[in-house]
Structure formats: C-alpha cells, structure tokens
C-alpha positions as CSV (number, residue, x, y, z in Angstrom):
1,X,82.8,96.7,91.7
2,X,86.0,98.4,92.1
3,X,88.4,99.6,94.8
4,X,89.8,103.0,95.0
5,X,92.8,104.0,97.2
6,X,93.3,107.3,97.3
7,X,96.9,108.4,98.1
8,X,98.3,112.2,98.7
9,X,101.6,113.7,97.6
10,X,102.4,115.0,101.2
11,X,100.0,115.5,103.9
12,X,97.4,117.6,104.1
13,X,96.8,118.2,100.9
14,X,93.1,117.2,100.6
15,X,92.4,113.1,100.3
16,X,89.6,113.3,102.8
17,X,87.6,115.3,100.8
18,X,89.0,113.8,97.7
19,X,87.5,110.4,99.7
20,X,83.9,112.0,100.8
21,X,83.7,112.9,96.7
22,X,84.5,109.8,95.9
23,X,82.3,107.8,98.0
24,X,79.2,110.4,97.0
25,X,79.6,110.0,93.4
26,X,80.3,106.1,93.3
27,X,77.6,105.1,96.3
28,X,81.2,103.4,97.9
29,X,81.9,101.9,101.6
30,X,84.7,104.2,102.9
31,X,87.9,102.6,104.8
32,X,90.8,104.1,106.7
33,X,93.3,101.6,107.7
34,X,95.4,103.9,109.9
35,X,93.8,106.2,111.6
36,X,96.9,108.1,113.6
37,X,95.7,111.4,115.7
38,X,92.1,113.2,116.3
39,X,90.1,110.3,117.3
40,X,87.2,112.1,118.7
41,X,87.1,113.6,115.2
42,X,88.4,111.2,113.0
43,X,88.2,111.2,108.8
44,X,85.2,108.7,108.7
45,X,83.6,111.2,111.2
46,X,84.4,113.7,108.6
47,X,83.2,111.3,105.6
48,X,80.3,110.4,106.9
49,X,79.4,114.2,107.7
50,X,79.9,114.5,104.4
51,X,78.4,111.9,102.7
52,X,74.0,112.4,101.6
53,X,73.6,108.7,100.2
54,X,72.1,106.0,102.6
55,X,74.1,103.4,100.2
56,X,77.2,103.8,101.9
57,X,78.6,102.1,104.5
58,X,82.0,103.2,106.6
59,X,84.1,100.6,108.3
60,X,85.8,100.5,111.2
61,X,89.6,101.2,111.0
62,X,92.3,98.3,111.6
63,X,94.4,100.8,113.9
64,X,93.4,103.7,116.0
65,X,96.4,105.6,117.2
66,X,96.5,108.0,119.7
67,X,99.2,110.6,118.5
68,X,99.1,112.5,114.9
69,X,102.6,111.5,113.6
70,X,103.4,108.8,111.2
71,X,101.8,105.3,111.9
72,X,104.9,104.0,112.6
73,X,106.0,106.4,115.4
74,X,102.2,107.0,116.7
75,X,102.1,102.9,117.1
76,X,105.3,103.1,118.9
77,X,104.1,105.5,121.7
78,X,101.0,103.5,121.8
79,X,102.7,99.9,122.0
80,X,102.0,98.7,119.0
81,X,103.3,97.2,116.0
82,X,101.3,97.3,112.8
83,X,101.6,94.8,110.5
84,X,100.1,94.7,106.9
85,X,99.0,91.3,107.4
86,X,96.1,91.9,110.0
87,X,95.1,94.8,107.8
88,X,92.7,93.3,106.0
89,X,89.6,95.3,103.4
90,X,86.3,94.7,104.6
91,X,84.3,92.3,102.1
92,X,81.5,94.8,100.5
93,X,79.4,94.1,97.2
94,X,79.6,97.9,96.7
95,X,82.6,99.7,95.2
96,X,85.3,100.8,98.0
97,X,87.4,103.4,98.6
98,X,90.3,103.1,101.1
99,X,92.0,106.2,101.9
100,X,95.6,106.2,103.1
101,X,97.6,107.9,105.8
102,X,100.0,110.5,104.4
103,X,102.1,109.9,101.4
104,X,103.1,106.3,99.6
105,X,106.2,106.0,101.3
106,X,105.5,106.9,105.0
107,X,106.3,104.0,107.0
108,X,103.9,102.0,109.2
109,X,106.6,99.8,110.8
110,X,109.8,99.4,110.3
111,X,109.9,97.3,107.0
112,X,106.5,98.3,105.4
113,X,105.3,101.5,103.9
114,X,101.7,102.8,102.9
115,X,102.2,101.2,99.8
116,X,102.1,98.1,100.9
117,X,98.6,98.2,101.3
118,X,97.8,98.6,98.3
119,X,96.7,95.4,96.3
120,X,97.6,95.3,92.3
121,X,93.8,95.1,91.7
122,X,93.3,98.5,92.9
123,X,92.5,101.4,91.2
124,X,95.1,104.3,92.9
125,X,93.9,107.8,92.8
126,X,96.5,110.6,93.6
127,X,95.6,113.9,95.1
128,X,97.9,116.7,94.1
129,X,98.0,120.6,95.3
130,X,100.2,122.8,94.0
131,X,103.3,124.2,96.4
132,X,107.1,124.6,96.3
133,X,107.8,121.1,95.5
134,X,104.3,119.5,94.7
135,X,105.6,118.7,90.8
136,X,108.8,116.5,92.4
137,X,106.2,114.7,94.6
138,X,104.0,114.1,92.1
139,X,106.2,112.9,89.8
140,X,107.7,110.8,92.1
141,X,104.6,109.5,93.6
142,X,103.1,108.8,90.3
143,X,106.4,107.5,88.6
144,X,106.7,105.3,91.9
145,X,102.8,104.0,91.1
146,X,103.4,103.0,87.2
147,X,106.6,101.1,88.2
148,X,104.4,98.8,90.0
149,X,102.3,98.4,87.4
150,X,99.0,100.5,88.6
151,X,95.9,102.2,86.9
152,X,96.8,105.6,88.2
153,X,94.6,108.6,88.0
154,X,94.8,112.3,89.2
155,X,92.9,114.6,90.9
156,X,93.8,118.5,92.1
157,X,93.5,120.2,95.1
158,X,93.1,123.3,95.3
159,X,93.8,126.8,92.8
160,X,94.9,125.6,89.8
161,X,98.4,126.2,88.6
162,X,99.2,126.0,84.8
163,X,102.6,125.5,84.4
164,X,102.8,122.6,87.2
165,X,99.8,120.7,85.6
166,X,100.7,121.4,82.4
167,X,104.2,119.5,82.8
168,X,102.4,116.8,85.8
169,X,100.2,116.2,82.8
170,X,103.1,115.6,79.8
171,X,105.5,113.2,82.2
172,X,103.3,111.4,83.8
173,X,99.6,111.1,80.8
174,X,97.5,109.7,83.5
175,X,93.7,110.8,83.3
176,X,92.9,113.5,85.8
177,X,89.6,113.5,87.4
178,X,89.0,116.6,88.0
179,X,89.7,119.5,90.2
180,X,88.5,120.5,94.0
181,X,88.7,123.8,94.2
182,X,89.7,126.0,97.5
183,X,86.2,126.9,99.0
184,X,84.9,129.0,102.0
185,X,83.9,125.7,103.2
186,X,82.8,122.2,102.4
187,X,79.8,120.7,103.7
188,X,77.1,117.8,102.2
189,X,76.0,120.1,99.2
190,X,79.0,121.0,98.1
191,X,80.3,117.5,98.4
192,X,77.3,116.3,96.2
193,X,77.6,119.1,93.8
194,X,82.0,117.6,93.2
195,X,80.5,114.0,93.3
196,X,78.1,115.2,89.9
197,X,81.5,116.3,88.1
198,X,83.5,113.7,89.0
199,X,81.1,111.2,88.0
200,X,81.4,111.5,84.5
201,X,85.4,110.9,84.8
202,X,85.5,108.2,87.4
C-alpha cells in the first residue's frame, strides 16, 4: 500500500478534486492535516461528497483552524502553534492520500513548511493549472521535490495549454497522470468517470 500527498503549485488550483480522484480510483483513506477556513464545509466534506466507494475511510484532521489564511497565521488568531511532530498519518491497511494546504513552501509555524510533512516514503503528486506564472511554480515546485529525493508525478488542472506543458514536461520528465478538465460541475459520476482514466496511470 502506498501514500500519496498531493501538493498544488499555488492555491486554488484544484488538489481537492485531484484528492476525491485519487481516493475513487485507488479505494484510499483521505487525510487533511491542516484544515485552515470553511469548517462547516471543509475538503473531507467535499471528498467524501465526492467519493461512490464504501472502501474508503476519511480521517479526522490534526488542526481545524478557524480563519482561511495560511496555517501559520490562521493558528495564530486561533492560539495555536502547530507543530509537525503531533501531526501524525493515521495507520490504515489501505493506500492513503494526504492532501496538503496550499503550496510546499507555505509555512505552518514559524520554522516548518508544508513540506515537512511529507515523509521520503511518499509518493508526491503535483497539481498544475496553467496561468501567468504556473510554469515558474511548477518548475520550482517540482525541482524543489527531486532535490529531496521524491517519486514525483503530475497531474493538470484545468484547459490544457501546449506550450507550458510542453516545456513542464522537457525540464522536469516526471510522468503525468493525466488531466482534469474545466467542467460545468463535478459531482460523484464525474469523479468516478476521472478515477477510470487515472487508474491506468497511477
């Protein structure tokens, strides 16, 4: 069994769906750490909206935080200090998928960063959408990824761009998993339908 941690290049650029897809096609657990903002809604809400398979099992987060800003600030306002040492992964025969908060660099306290929750075993998944800038972020997120030494695959967000996945593609030859397109809306069958594709490359 494997864990996947599925990462973004900047915010908002699609890792909960990315995660729902993920934990559809591979019958996963689902984990957010860091759950900062929108707690009466929060992504395993969404996941598990999104999510057919009876498999699957979501865990509780290690930190609910009240305002939707960086960990680090949102555990401020809230009193709290994060620490990645009481961040633990729940134990799980099943394949897991962790999904992060923001990019790889965005701080939960005031030494540590997303990326230190990510253990060497794990297998890091980058979700990339195209914008004025996404090639620099990607590059650097992925470049940032092999430096430390980890399996490192792709998967795209949104309408596809040529030219910035052509040269993603060359600089960085990491496998990409596939594509999520920009639909009217996503709900379970359209989940399920992604989780098919992506099966085949996961």
């Amino acid at each position: 069994m494997k864990t996947y941690f599925v990462t973004g290049i900047s915010t908002d650029v699609g890792k909960t769906i990315a995660s729902a897809i993920l934990v559809e096609a591979l019958n996963a657990d689902y984990w957010k750490p860091i759950q900062a903002g929108d707690l009466n809604n929060t992504d395993i809400h969404k996941v598990q909206r999104l999510v057919t398979n009876k498999k699957s099992k979501f865990h509780d987060s290690s930190y609910l935080l009240n305002t939707p800003m960086s960990p680090h600030a949102a555990a401020e306002i809230d009193g709290v200090t994060i620490s990645s040492k009481t961040i633990k992964a729940p134990k799980t025969k099943k394949n897991l998928v962790i999904e992060g908060a923001g990019g790889l660099l965005v701080p939960i306290n005031d030494s540590e960063t997303i990326l230190d929750l990510i253990k060497p075993e794990y297998k890091v998944i980058v979700v990339s959408r195209h914008y004025l800038g996404s090639i620099n972020h990607t590059l650097l997120t992925v470049n940032l990824l092999q430096s430390k030494g980890f399996d490192v695959a792709l998967i795209y967000s949104g309408k596809a761009h040529a030219s910035t996945e052509a040269i993603i593609e060359k600089m960085t030859q990491v496998p990409i998993i596939g594509r999520i397109d920009e639909e009217p809306y996503f709900d379970k069958n359209v989940v399920l339908e992604y989780a098919e594709k992506f099966k085949e490359t996961l």
